[in-house]
Structure formats: structure tokens, C-alpha cells
C-alpha positions as CSV (number, residue, x, y, z in Angstrom):
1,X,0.0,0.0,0.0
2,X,1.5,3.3,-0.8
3,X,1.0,6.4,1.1
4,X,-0.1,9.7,-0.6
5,X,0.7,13.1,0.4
6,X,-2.6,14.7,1.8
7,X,-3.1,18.2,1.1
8,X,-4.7,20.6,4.0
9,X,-7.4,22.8,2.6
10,X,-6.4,26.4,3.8
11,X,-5.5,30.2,2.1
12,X,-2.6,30.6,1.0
13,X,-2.0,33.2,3.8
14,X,-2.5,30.6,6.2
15,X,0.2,28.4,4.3
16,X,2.3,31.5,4.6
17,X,1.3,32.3,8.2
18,X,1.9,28.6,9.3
19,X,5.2,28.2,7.8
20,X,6.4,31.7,9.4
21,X,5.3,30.5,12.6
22,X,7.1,26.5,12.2
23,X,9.7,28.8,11.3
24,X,10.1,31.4,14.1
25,X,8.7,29.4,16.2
26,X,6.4,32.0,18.2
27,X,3.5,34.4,16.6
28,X,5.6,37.3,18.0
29,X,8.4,36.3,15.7
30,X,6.5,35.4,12.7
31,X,4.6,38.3,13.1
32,X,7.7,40.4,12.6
33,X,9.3,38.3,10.1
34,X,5.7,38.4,7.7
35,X,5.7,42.4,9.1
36,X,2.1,41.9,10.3
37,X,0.9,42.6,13.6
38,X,0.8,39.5,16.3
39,X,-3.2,39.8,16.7
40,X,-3.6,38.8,13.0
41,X,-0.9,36.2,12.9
42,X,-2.9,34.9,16.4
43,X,-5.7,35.1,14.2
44,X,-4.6,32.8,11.5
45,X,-3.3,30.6,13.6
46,X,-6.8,29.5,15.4
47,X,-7.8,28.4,11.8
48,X,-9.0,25.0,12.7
49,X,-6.5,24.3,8.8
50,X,-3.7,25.9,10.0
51,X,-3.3,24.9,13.6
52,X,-4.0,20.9,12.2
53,X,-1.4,21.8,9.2
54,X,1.2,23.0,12.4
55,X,0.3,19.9,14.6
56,X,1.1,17.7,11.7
57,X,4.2,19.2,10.7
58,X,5.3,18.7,14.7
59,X,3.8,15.1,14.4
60,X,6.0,13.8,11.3
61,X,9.3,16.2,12.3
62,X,8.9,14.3,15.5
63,X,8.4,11.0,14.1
64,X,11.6,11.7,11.5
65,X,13.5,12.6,14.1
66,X,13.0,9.9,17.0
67,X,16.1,8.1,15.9
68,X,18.4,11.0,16.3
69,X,17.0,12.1,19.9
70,X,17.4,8.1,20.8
71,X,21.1,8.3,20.2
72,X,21.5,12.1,21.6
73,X,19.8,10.5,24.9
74,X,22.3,7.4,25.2
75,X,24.7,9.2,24.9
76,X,24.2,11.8,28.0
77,X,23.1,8.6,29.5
78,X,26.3,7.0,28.8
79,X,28.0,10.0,29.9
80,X,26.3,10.3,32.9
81,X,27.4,6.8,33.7
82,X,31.2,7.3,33.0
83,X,31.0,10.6,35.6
């Protein structure tokens, strides 16, 4: 069975808005970066699109990314140890 990309039904600005915010990391930032105020970028982001778009990019950068925090955490555990 082969997976297909899904794509999220949203504005373009709320593309724009999303990926400013993934990233910045905080509306604050990505309001400054987009130069818009925070309220607006606030705004956009209670989109029911873009907050399920944001939660979904966190979802599969945390699922790509389990291997790589498995080894970071042995290794400060095998540090620890050694200490």
C-alpha cells in the first residue's frame, strides 16, 4: 500500500502564516518576520487548517526525528554513567 501526500485545505496566507510560525517558532516572531501585527498572525493561527497543518508538521518532524533524539539520549546517558 503506498501512502499519498494529503493536502490541508487552507488560504494561501494561512500556508504563509503557518510556515512563518514552524519557522520562528512563536506568533511574535512570525509576526515580525511576515511584518504583520501578532493579533492577525494569532488570528490565523486558530484556523482549525492551520493549527491541524502546524500539529502535523510537529507530528512527522517528531516521528523523523526519534532516531536521532534516541542516540542524543544514550549518549548523555552513557555520559552520565562514565561521571
Amino acid at each position: 500500500m503506498e501512502d499519498k501526500a494529503e493536502l490541508m485545505p487552507m488560504s494561501p496566507e494561512g500556508y504563509t502564516v503557518a510556515a512563518a510560525y514552524l519557522e520562528k517558532g512563536t506568533a511574535a516572531l512570525a509576526a515580525r518576520a511576515l511584518s504583520m501585527e501578532t493579533k492577525d498572525v494569532t488570528q490565523h493561527l486558530r484556523d482549525p487548517q492551520v493549527k491541524a497543518y502546524i500539529d502535523q508538521a510537529y507530528l512527522d518532524s517528531g516521528y523523523r526525528n526519534r532516531v536521532a533524539l534516541g542516540k542524543v539520549m544514550d549518549s548523555i546517558i552513557d555520559k552520565r554513567w562514565k561521571n
